[in-house]
C-alpha positions as a Python dict, from the first residue, in 0.01 Angstrom:
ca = {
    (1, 'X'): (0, 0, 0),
    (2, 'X'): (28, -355, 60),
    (3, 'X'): (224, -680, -53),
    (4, 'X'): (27, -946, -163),
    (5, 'X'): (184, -1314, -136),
    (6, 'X'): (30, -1550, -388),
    (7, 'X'): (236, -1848, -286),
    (8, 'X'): (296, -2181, -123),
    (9, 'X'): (248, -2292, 238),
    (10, 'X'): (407, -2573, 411),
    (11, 'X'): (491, -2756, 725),
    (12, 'X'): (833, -2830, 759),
    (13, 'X'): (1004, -3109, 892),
    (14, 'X'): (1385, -3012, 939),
    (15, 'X'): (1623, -3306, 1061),
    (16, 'X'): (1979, -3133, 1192),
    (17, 'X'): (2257, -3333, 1080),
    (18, 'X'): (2638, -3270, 1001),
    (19, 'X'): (2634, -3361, 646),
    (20, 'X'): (2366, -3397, 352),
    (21, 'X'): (2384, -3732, 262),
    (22, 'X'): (2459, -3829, -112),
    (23, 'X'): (2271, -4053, -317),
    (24, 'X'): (2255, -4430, -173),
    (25, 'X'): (2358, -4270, 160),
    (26, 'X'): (2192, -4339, 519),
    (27, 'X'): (2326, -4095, 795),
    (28, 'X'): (2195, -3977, 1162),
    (29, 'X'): (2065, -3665, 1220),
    (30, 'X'): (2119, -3514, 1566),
    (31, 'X'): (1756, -3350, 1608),
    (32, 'X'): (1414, -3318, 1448),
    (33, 'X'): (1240, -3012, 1455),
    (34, 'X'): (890, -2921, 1299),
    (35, 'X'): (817, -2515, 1195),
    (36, 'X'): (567, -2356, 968),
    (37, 'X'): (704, -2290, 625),
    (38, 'X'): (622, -2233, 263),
    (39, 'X'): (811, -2040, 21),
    (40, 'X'): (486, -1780, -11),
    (41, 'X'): (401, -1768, 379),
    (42, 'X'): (815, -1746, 490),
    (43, 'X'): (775, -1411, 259),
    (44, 'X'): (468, -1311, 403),
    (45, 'X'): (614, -1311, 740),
    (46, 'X'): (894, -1176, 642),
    (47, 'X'): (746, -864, 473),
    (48, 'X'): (485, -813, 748),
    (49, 'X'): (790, -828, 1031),
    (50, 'X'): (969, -582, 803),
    (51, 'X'): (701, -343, 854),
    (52, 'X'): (477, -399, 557),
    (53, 'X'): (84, -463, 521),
    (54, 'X'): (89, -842, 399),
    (55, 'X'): (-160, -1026, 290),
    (56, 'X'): (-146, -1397, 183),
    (57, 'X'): (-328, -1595, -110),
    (58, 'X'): (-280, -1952, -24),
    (59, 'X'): (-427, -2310, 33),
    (60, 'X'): (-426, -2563, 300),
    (61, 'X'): (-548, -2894, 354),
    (62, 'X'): (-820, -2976, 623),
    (63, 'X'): (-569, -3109, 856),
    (64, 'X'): (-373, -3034, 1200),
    (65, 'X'): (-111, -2941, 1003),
    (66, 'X'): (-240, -2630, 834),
    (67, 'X'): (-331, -2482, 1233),
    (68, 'X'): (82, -2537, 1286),
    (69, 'X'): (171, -2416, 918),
    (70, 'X'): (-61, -2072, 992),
    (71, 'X'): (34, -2043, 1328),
    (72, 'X'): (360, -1742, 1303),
    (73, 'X'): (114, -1569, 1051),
    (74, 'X'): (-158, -1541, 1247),
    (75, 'X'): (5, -1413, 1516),
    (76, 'X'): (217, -1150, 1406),
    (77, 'X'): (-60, -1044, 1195),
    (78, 'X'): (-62, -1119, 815),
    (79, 'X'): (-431, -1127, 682),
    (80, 'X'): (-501, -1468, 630),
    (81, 'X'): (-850, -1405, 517),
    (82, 'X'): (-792, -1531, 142),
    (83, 'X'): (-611, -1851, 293),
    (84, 'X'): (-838, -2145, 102),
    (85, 'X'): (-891, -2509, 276),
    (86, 'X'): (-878, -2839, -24),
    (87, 'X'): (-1099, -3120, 117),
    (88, 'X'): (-898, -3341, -87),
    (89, 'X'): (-572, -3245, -35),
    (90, 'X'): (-358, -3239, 239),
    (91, 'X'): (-125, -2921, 403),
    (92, 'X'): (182, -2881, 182),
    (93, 'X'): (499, -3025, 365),
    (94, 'X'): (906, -2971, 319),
    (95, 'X'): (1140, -3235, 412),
    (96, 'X'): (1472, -3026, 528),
    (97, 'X'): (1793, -3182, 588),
    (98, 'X'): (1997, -2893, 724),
    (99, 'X'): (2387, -2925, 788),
    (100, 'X'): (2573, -2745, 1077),
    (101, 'X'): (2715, -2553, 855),
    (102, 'X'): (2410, -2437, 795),
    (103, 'X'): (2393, -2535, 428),
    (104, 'X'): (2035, -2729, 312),
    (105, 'X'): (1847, -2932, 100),
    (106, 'X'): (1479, -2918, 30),
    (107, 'X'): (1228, -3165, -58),
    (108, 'X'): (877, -3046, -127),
    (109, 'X'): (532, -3211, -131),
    (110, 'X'): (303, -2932, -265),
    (111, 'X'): (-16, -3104, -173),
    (112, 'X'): (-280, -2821, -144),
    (113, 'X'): (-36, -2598, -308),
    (114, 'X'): (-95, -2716, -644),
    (115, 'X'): (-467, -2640, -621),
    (116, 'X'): (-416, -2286, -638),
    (117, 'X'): (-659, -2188, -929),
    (118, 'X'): (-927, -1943, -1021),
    (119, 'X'): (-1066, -1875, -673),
    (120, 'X'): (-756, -1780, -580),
    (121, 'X'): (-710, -1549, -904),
    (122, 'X'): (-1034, -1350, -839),
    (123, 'X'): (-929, -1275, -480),
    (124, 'X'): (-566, -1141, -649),
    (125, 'X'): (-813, -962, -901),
    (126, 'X'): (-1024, -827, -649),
    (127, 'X'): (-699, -706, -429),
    (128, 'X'): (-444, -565, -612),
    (129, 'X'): (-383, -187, -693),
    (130, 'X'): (-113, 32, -864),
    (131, 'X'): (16, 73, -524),
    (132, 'X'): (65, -311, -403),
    (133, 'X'): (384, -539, -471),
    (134, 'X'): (267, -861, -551),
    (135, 'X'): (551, -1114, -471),
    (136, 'X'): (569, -1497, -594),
    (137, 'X'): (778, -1783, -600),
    (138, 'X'): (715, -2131, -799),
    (139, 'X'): (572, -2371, -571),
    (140, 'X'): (229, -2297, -700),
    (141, 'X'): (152, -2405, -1056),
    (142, 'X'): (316, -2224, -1337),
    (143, 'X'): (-65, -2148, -1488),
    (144, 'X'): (-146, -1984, -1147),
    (145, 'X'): (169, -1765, -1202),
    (146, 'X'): (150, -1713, -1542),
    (147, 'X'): (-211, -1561, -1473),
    (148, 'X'): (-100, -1332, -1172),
    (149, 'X'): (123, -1165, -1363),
    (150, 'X'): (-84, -1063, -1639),
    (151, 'X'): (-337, -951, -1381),
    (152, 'X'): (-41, -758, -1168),
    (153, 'X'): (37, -597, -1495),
    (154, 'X'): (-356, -470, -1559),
    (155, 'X'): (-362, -372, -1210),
    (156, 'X'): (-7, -204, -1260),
    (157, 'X'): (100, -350, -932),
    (158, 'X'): (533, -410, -900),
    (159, 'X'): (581, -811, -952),
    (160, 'X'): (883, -967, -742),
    (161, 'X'): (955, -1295, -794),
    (162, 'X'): (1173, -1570, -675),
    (163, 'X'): (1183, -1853, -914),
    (164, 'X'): (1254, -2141, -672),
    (165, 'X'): (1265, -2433, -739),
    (166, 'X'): (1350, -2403, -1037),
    (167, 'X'): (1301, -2534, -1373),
    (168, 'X'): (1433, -2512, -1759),
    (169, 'X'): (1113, -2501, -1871),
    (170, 'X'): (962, -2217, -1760),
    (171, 'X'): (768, -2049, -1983),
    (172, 'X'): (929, -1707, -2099),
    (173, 'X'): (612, -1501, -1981),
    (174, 'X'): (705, -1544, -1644),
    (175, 'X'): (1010, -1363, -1686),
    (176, 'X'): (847, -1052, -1750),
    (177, 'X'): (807, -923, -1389),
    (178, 'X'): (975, -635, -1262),
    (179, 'X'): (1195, -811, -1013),
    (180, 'X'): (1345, -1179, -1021),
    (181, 'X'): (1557, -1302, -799),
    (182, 'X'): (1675, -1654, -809),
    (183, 'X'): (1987, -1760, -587),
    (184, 'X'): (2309, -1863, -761),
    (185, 'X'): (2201, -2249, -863),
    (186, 'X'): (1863, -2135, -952),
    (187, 'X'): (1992, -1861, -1188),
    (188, 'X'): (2191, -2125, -1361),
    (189, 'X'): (1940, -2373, -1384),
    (190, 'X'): (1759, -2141, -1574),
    (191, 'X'): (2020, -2035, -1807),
    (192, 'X'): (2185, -2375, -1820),
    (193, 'X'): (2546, -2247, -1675),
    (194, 'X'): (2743, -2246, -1398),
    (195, 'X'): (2776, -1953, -1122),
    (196, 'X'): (3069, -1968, -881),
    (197, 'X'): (3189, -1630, -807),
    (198, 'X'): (3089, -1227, -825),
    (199, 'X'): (3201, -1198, -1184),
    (200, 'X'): (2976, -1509, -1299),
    (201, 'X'): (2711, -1382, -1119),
    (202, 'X'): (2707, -1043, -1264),
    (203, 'X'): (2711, -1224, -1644),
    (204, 'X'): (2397, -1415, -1525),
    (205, 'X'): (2222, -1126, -1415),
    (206, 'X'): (2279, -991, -1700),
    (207, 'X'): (2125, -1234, -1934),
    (208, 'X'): (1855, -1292, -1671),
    (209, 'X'): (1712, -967, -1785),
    (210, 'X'): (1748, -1030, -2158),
    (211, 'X'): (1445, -1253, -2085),
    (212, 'X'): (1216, -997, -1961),
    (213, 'X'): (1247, -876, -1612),
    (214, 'X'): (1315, -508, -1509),
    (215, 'X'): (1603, -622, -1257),
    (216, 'X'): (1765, -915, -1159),
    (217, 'X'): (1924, -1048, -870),
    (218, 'X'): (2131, -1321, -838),
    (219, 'X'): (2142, -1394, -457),
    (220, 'X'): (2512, -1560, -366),
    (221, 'X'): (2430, -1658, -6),
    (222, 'X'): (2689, -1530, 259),
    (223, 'X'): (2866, -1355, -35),
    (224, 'X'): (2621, -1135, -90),
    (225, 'X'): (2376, -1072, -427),
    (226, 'X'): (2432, -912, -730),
    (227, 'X'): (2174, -676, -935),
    (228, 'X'): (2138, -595, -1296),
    (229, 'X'): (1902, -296, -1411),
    (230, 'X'): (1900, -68, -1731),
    (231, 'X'): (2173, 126, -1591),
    (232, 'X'): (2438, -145, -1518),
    (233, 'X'): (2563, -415, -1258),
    (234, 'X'): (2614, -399, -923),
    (235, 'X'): (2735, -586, -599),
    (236, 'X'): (2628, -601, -218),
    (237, 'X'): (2846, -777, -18),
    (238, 'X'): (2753, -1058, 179),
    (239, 'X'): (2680, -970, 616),
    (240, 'X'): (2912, -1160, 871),
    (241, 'X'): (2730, -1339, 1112),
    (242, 'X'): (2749, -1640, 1290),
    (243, 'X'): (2494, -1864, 1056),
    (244, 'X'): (2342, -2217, 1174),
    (245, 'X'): (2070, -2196, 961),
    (246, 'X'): (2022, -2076, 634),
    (247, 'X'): (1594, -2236, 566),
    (248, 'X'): (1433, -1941, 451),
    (249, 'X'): (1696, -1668, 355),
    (250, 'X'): (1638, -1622, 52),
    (251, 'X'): (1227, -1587, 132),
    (252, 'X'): (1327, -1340, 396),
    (253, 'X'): (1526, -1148, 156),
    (254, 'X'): (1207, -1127, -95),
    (255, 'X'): (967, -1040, 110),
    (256, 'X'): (1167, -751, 364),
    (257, 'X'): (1291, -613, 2),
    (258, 'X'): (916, -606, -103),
    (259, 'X'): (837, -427, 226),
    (260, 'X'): (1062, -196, 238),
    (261, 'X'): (1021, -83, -149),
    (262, 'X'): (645, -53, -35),
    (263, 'X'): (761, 166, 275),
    (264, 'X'): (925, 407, -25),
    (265, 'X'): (1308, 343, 91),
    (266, 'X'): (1510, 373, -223),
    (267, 'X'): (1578, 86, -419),
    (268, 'X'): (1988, 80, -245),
    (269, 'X'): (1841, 137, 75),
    (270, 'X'): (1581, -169, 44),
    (271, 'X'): (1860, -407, -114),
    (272, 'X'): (2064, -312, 200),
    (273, 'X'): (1786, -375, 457),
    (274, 'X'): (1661, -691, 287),
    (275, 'X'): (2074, -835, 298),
    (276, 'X'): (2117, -746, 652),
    (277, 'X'): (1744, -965, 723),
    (278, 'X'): (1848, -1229, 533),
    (279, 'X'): (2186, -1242, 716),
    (280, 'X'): (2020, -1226, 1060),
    (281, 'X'): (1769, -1485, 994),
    (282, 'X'): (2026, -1749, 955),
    (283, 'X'): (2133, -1687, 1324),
    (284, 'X'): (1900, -1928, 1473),
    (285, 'X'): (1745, -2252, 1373),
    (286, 'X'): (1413, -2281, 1191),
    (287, 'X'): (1256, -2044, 953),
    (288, 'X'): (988, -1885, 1035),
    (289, 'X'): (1082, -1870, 1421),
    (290, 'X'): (1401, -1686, 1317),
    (291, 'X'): (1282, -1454, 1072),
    (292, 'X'): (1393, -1121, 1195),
    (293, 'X'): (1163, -748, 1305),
    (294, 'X'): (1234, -468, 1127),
    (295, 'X'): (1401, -358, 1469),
    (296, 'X'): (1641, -621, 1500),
    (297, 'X'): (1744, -499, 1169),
    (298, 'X'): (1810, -147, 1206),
    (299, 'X'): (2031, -223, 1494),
    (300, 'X'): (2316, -444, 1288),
    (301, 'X'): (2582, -223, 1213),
}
């Protein structure tokens, strides 16, 4: 029983400052930091520190960068075997402004991202069984996605998927996954509406599964997430912690959620363990560096 990432995978650069500067605005940062990143390998690590089997279906560039980008995975042991290298493309990078608040924003250049294809297809056709979770996010093109799913669903494999960044057009096919999960500005960018509290939340999760998905979260940062499913609404409240860096919360919270559902916890238990992850992995800077072990986890009270 394994999760399979079919995602994105990125070097980031991440410039510490004490405010996001608005349009037409130059400010300092304080600091400059480089980490491995990527929507698809953040929740590869974070499902394989959460005790899961993860493999990754990816693409670099033949570059220095893609050595730092894999570096984390390697090492803590995701199977990078069906990682592909583009000759003609360079390692996918993120340009992260992050406040000391610990508030971001994110500017991607896909690069070898966007030449996930066939090859990479096959392998998913090749890997996936009843028993796998196949988790995905939208930095890969929507083609690629649109294919995985009907391949997850032949396979009968459980599809997670975080639908970041973003977009109104989506096509509706890709709402038909058993779990989405878009944070609060994603979920109403996708149904064109604001979300600023529990209550709105709840509504959008809601209508998020009119479109097709089995359950849907609507993540709410330090406040917590919501959850819709056939049987009503609910809320988790959001973990106190000290945060300085919130890069990559929302990919741990995918991928420990994904691991723990393939560990068999219950669905409340998972939700639980993948909140408390999230919240601990905004206690240091970076993202992959600060993603959390399963450990770590079961220790916060």
């Amino acid at each position: 029983m394994s999760v399979v990432v079919l995602g994105s995978i990125n070097l980031d650069l991440i410039a510490q400052i004490d405010k996001i500067p608005v349009a037409g605005e130059t400010r300092l940062a304080q600091e400059l930091l480089t980490a491995p990143g990527g929507k698809g390998a953040n929740q590869a690590l974070a499902a394989r520190r959460m005790g899961a089997e993860a493999i990754l279906i990816g693409m670099v560039g033949d570059d220095v960068f893609a050595t730092q980008a894999l570096r984390l995975l390697r090492q803590d042991g995701v199977d990078l075997s069906h990682v592909g290298v583009s000759h003609r493309s360079s390692t996918g990078m993120a340009l992260i402004t992050v406040e000391n608040s610990g508030q971001n924003a994110i500017t991607v250049v896909p690069g070898a991202n966007y030449e996930l294809g066939s090859e990479a297809l096959a392998r998913l056709e090749r890997l996936l069984t009843a028993e796998d979770f196949l988790v995905m996010q939208a930095e890969i093109p929507f083609e690629v996605i649109e294919r995985a799913v009907i391949i997850a669903r032949r396979a009968e494999s459980q599809i997670l998927w975080d639908p970041a960044p973003a977009s109104p057009h989506f096509p509706r096919s890709l709402f038909h996954v058993d779990v989405i999960a878009p944070n609060q500005a994603e979920a109403g960018l996708l149904l064109g509406t604001t979300i600023d509290d529990v209550r709105s939340a709840k509504a959008a999760a809601r209508q998020l599964r009119t479109l097709g998905a089995h359950i849907a979260i609507v993540k709410l940062g330090a406040q917590g997430l919501v959850w819709a499913t056939s049987r009503g609404v609910f809320y988790e409240p959001g973990i106190e912690v000290n945060a300085v860096d919130a890069v990559g919360a929302g990919d741990v919270f995918l991928g420990a959620l994904a691991a723990r559902l393939a560990a068999k916890d219950s669905w409340t238990q998972a939700i639980k363990m993948a909140n408390r992850a999230a919240a601990l992995s905004t206690t240091q800077k970076g993202a992959q560096p600060s993603f959390p072990w399963l450990g770590d986890v079961r220790k916060m009270k």
